[in-house]
N, C-alpha and C positions, 0 to 999 in steps of 0.2 A: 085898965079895963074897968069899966064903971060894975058897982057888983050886982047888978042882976044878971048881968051876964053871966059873970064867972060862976054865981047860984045855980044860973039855967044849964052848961053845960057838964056843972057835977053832977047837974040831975040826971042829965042825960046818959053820962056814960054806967054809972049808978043801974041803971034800969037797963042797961042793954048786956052786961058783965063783964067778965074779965076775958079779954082775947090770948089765946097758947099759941105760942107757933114751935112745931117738930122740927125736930133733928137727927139728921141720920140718912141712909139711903135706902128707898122702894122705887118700887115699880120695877122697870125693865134689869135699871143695873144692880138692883138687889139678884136677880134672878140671874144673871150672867156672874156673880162674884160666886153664889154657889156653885153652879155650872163647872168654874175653873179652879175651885177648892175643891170638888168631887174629880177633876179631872188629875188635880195632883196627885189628890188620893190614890188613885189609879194606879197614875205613874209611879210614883212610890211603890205599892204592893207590886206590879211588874219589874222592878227592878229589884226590891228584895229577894223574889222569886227566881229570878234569873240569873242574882249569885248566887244565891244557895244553890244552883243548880250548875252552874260552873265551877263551883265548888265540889258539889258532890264527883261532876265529870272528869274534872283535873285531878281529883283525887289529894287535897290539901288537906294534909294534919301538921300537927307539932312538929312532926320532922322530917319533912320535906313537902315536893310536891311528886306527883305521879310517879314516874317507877325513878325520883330522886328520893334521898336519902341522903339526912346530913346527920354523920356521925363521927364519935369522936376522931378517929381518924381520917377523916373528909369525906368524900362526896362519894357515894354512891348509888350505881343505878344498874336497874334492874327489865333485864329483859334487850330489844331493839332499839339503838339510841341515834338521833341523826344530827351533825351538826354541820351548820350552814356556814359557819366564818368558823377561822381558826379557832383551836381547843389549847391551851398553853398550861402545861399540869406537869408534876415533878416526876411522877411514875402512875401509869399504867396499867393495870392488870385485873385478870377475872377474878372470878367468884371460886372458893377450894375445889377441885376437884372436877372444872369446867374449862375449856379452852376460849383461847379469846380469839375473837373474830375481826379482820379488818374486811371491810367490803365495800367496793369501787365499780361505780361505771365505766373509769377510764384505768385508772393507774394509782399504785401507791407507792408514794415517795416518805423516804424517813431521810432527814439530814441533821445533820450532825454538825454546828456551828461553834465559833470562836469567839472570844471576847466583841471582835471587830465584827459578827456577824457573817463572816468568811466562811466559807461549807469546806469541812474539812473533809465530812466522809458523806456519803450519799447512795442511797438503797433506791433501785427503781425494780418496782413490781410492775410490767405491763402487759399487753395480752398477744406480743409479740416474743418477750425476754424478760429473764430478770437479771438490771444492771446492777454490779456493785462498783462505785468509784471510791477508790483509796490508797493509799502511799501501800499497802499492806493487809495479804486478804487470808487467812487464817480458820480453818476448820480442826477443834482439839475433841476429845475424848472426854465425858466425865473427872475423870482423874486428869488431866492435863494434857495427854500426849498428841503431841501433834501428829494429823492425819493429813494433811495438806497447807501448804501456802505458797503464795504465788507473790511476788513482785517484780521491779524490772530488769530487777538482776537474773532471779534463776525462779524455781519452780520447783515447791518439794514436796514429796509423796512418801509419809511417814508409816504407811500402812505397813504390814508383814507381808502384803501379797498384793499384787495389782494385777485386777482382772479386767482383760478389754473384752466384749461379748458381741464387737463387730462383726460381721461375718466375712469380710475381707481382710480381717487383722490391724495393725497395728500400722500407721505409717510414720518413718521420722525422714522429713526431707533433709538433716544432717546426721551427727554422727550421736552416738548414743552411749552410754558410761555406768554399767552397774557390773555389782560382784557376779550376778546369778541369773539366768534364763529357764524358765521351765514350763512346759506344760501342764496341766491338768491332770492327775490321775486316769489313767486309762486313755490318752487324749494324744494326739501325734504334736510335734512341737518342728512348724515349719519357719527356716530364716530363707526368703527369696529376696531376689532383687530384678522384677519381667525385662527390667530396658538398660541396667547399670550393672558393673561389677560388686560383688559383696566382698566386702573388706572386714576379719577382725584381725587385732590388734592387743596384745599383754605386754605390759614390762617384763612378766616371769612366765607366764606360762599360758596355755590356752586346753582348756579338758573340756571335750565333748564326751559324754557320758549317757548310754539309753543299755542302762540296766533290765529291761524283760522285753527291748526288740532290736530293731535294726536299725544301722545310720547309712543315711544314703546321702550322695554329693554328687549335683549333677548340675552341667556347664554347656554350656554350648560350645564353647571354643577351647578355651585350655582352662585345667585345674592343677593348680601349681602350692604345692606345699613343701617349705622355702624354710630352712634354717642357720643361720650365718652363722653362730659361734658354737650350736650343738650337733644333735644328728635325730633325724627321725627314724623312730623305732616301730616295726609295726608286728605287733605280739599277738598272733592268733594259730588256733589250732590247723587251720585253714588258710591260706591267703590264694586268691584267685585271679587269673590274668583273663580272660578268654579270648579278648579281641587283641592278642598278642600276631604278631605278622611271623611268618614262619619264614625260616631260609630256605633256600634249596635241597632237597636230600642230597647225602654223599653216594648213598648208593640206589640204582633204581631197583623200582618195586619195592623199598623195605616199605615194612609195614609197622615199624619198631613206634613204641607208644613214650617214651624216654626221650625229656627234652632236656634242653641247654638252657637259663635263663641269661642270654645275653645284652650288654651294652653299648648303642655307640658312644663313638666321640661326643655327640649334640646332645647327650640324657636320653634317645629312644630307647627301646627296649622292644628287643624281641625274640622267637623260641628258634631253635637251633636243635635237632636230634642229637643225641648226645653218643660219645664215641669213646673211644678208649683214653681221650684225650682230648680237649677242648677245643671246639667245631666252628666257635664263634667268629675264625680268622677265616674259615674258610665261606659264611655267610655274608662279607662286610658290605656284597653287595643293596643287602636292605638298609643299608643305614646310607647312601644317595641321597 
């Protein structure tokens, strides 16, 4: 370049000065960067806000959350608790001096599992019954004493007294085996049987005993009290026959009130007027 030019053109820039060029972002998208910085800001303080405030609601401190509590002996909670999927805990139980609540829609089942997950025992609470399934079922006393158990052998009622409060009584469609029968104080004490015969039965002995009333025995067809190797003895101030069958008088018109208690051959028994000597040969016609 020949140098008046290159003179000419320092002159020139010389005289017009130094050109800046900016850096940086204006205009429109400077104004939308603040727009979406104020907008996080926003969001931000809304969601600060909104746990502290699910915080406050859930009730979350040091130790626990809402009516949980973890304490050195594990979890506990307080008040109405509802659980959606199984609850797997080593034990159970309320607050001192509070009863513990189970409550169901449908039914409560407790089961009772094996190494192998096998249900050994099984509790069903439903709104029809409550089942218990088990080898062996078992109701004791404080102190220990058993007061019932049932398996499939037998059935046993350890009580001192057993009271049925049916108002038809007791039924056993077979045979039945204790020391002792009694009613109630002041209380009648009935053994029927409306469509079969009544049967009992002793090795040694059989006492019916109504110390302040009366014992009745009534049959439709025959009452038959039966001793093979002893004798029945019947010890009373009184013994009474009424529906006794009479013989024929020996003499007409007597009016004589003196009877004969006679026997046939077949065990009947009947009255006979009594005479200087025994009248019974001369009645034998009632015994036909």
């Amino acid at each position: 370049m020949p140098q008046e030019q290159y003179a000419h053109r320092s002159t020139m820039q010389t005289s017009e000065g130094p050109q800046v060029y900016k850096v940086g972002i204006y205009g429109w998208r400077k104004r939308c960067l603040y727009f979406f910085v104020l907008l996080l800001m926003i969001l931000i303080l809304v969601n600060l806000a909104m746990t502290i405030w699910i915080l406050k609601v859930m009730n979350f401190t040091i130790d626990g959350m809402g009516n949980l509590r973890i304490t050195d002996k594990g979890l506990k909670l307080e008040g109405d608790s509802e659980f959606l999927k199984p609850l797997y805990a080593k034990e159970i139980r309320s607050r001192p001096g509070n009863p513990l609540y189970f409550q169901s829609a449908r039914n409560v089942t407790v089961n009772i599992l094996n190494d192998k997950t096998k249900v050994l025992t099984r509790l069903v609470t439903g709104p029809q019954a409550v089942e218990a399934h088990s080898q062996k079922f078992e109701v004791k006393t404080l102190s220990g004493k058993l007061l019932f158990s049932a398996d499939d052998n037998e059935v046993v009622v350890g009580a001192e007294r057993l009271r049925v409060l049916g108002a038809e009584g007791t039924v056993f469609p077979k045979s039945i085996e204790t020391p002792n029968v009694r009613a109630d104080p002041f209380k009648e004490l009935r053994l029927e049987s409306p469509t079969r015969a009544l049967v009992m039965e002793a090795p040694k002995g059989i006492e019916i005993n109504a110390e302040a009333g009366s014992l009745k025995a009534t049959c439709r067809t025959e009452l038959r009290l039966e001793s093979k190797d002893g004798e029945i003895t019947l010890n009373s101030a009184k013994i009474k026959l009424p529906n006794l069958p009479q013989g024929s008088s020996s003499s007409a018109g007597s009016r004589q009130k003196i009877y004969e208690l006679c026997v046939c051959p077949n065990g009947r028994l009947f009255l006979s007027q009594a005479g200087a000597s025994s009248t019974c040969q001369i009645n034998t016609s009632v015994c036909l």
